[in-house]
N, C-alpha and C positions, 0 to 999 in steps of 0.2 A: 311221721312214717319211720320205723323202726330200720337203721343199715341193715342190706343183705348179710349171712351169714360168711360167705366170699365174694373176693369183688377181685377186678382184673383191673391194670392200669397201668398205660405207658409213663414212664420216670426213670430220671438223670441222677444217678448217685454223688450226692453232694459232699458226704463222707462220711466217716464209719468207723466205729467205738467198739471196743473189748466191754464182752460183759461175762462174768463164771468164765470159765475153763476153755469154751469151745463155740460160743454165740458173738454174736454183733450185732450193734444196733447203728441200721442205716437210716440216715437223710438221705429221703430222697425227696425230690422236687418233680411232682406228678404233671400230666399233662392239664389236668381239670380240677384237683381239687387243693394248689399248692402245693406247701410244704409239710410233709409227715416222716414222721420216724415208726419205723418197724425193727421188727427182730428177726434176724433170720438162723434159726437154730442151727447148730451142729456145721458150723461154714471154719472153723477154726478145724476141723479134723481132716485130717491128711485125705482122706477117700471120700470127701464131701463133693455133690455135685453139684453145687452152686457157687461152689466158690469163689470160681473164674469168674461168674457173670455179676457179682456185685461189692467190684472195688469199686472206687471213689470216679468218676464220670465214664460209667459203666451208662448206656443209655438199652433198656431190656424192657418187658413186656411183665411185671410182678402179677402173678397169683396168691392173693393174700386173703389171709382168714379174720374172724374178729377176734382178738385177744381182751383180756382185763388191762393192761396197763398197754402194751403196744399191739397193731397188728401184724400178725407172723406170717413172713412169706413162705408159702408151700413148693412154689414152681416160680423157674425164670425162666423166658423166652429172650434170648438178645438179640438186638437189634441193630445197635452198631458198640463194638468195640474200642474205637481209637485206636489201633494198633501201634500206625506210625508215627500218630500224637504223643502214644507213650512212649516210642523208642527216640524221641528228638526233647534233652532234657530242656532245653530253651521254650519250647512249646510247651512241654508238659507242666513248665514252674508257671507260666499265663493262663494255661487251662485251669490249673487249679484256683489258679487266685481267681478267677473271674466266677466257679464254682461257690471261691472263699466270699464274696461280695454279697452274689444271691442268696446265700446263707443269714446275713449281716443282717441283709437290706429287710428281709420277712422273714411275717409271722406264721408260724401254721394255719393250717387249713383256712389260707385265704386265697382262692381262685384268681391265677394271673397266669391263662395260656397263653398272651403272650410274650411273657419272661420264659417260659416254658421254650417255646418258639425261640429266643432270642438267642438264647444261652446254648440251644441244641442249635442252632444256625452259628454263633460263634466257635463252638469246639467244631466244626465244621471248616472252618474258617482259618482258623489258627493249623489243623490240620490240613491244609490246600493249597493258602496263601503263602508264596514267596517271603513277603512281609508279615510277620506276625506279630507286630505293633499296633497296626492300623485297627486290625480285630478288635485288638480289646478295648483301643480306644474309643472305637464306636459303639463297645456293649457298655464298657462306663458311663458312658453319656445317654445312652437309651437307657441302662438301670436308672438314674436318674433322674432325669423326664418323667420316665411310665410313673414313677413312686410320687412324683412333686418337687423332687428336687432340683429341678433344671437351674444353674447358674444364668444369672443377668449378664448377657453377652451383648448386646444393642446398646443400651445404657448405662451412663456410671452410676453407680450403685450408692453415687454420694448427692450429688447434684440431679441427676435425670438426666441431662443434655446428653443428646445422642453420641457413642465415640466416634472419633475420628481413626481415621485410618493410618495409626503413627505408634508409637510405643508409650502403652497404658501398662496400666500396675493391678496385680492380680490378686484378690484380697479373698481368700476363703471365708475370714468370718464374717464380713460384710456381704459375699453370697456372688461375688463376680468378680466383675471388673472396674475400675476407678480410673477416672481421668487423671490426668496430671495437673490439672491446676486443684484437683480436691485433696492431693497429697500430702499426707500431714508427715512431719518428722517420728512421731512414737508410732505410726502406722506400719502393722506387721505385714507390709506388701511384699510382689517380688515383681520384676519388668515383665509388660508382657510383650512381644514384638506383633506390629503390626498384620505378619505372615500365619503365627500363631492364633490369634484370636480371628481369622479369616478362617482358619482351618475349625478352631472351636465350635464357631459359626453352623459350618460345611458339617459336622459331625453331629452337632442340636437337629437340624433341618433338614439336612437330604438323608435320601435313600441310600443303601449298602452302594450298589450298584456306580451312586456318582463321586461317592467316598475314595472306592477302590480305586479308580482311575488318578487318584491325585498319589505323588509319587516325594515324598518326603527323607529329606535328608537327616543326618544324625542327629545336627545340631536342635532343627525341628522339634525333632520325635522324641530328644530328652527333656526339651521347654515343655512338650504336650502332658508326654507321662509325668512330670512333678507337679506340676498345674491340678491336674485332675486328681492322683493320688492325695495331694494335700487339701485337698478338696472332699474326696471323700472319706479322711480319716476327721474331719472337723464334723461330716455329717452324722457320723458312727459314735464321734468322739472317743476313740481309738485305735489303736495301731492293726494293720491287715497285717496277719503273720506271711501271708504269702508272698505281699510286696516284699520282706526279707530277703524270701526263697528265690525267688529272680534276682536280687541284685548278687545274691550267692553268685548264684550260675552262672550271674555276666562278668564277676570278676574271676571266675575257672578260666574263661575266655580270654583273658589278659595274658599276655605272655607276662612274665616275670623279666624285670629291668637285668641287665646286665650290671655287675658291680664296674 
């Protein structure tokens, strides 16, 4: 059955490329049919009315037509902007990266509403929540999972014997976690504490809802984010630019040492 001539469709701007003079070609990440790239003409000209509605996690309603290489959006309808996402840069460097993941992680036009779901419930999230750690740490590990890639968190990933509840070692290229009596000396591990890998856990298997309610310290939540980051640069097998972009930001946030 031949695509309609235009088609409508709700989608998350994942981000968005210069093409000629006055065009962009947006990723976006649709409700139904994946990830597609369009063009949206004449959005680089000063008196363009689209403009606004399709930066990078712009979440709008596209009217798009068939083109030969891309489809071209006609009309936008927005639906939610982020406003105060965009204006808090600590948010907005997590937003992006978690945009930057879903990018990574798929291919075009392959139906996963819901990643679709996830990602519009996380910029949500990141936008609302006091803490906005916990967010992304819960969409990393849901990207994850939904794809296949869930880490071995029950078991060490050397032996099988179930872990104990004690400080394991945390091994991205072996896919989890490792006991401590499988530890070898050339093993590219890092410690895992036993609070960490409970939370790990808490993040694989429960719901948002039982997530949020747990209330995480500094020391926690920078064991969690290098765990998983390193985790999913092994899966990608290269570096997230965006992980950069927040460590930026956190170090803006450092006062500067007194001499």
């Amino acid at each position: 059955m031949p695509r309609p001539r235009t088609h409508s469709t709700a989608a998350i701007v994942l981000r968005q490329r210069t093409i000629g003079e006055a065009d962009k070609v947006l990723t976006l990440y649709t409700a139904n049919a994946g990830k597609a790239e369009v063009i949206a003409r004449g959005v680089r000209k000063a008196r363009s009315r689209l403009a606004g509605y399709v930066e990078p996690l712009s979440h709008a309603t596209f009217q798009l037509a068939q083109g030969r290489t891309f489809d071209v959006v006609t009309q936008v309808e927005p639906i939610e902007t982020f406003g105060p996402l965009r204006a808090d840069l600590d948010r907005l460097a997590r937003a992006l990266y978690a945009a930057e993941l879903l990018d990574r992680f798929t291919e075009p036009r392959e139906p996963h509403p819901d990643l679709y779901r996830l990602l519009l419930e996380t910029l949500r999230r990141l936008e609302q929540q006091p803490d906005f750690e916990l967010p992304l740490r819960f969409f990393e590990m849901a990207l994850l999972d939904v794809l296949g890639y869930r880490p071995e968190l029950d078991e060490c990933v050397v032996c099988r014997a179930p872990l104990r509840p004690e400080t394991n070692y945390w091994s991205a290229g072996a896919g989890g976690v490792m006991c401590r009596e499988c530890l070898q000396p050339d093993t590219t591990v890092h410690p895992l504490s036993a609070n960490a890998l409970k939370l790990l856990r808490l993040l694989l298997h429960g719901r948002w809802p039982e997530v949020a309610r747990v209330r995480v310290d500094a020391d926690l939540a920078g064991e969690l984010e290098r765990a998983l980051l390193e985790y999913v640069r092994w899966v990608l097998e290269r570096d997230v630019r965006s992980a950069a972009f927040i460590e930026a930001v956190r170090r803006r946030r450092v006062p500067a040492r007194r001499a």
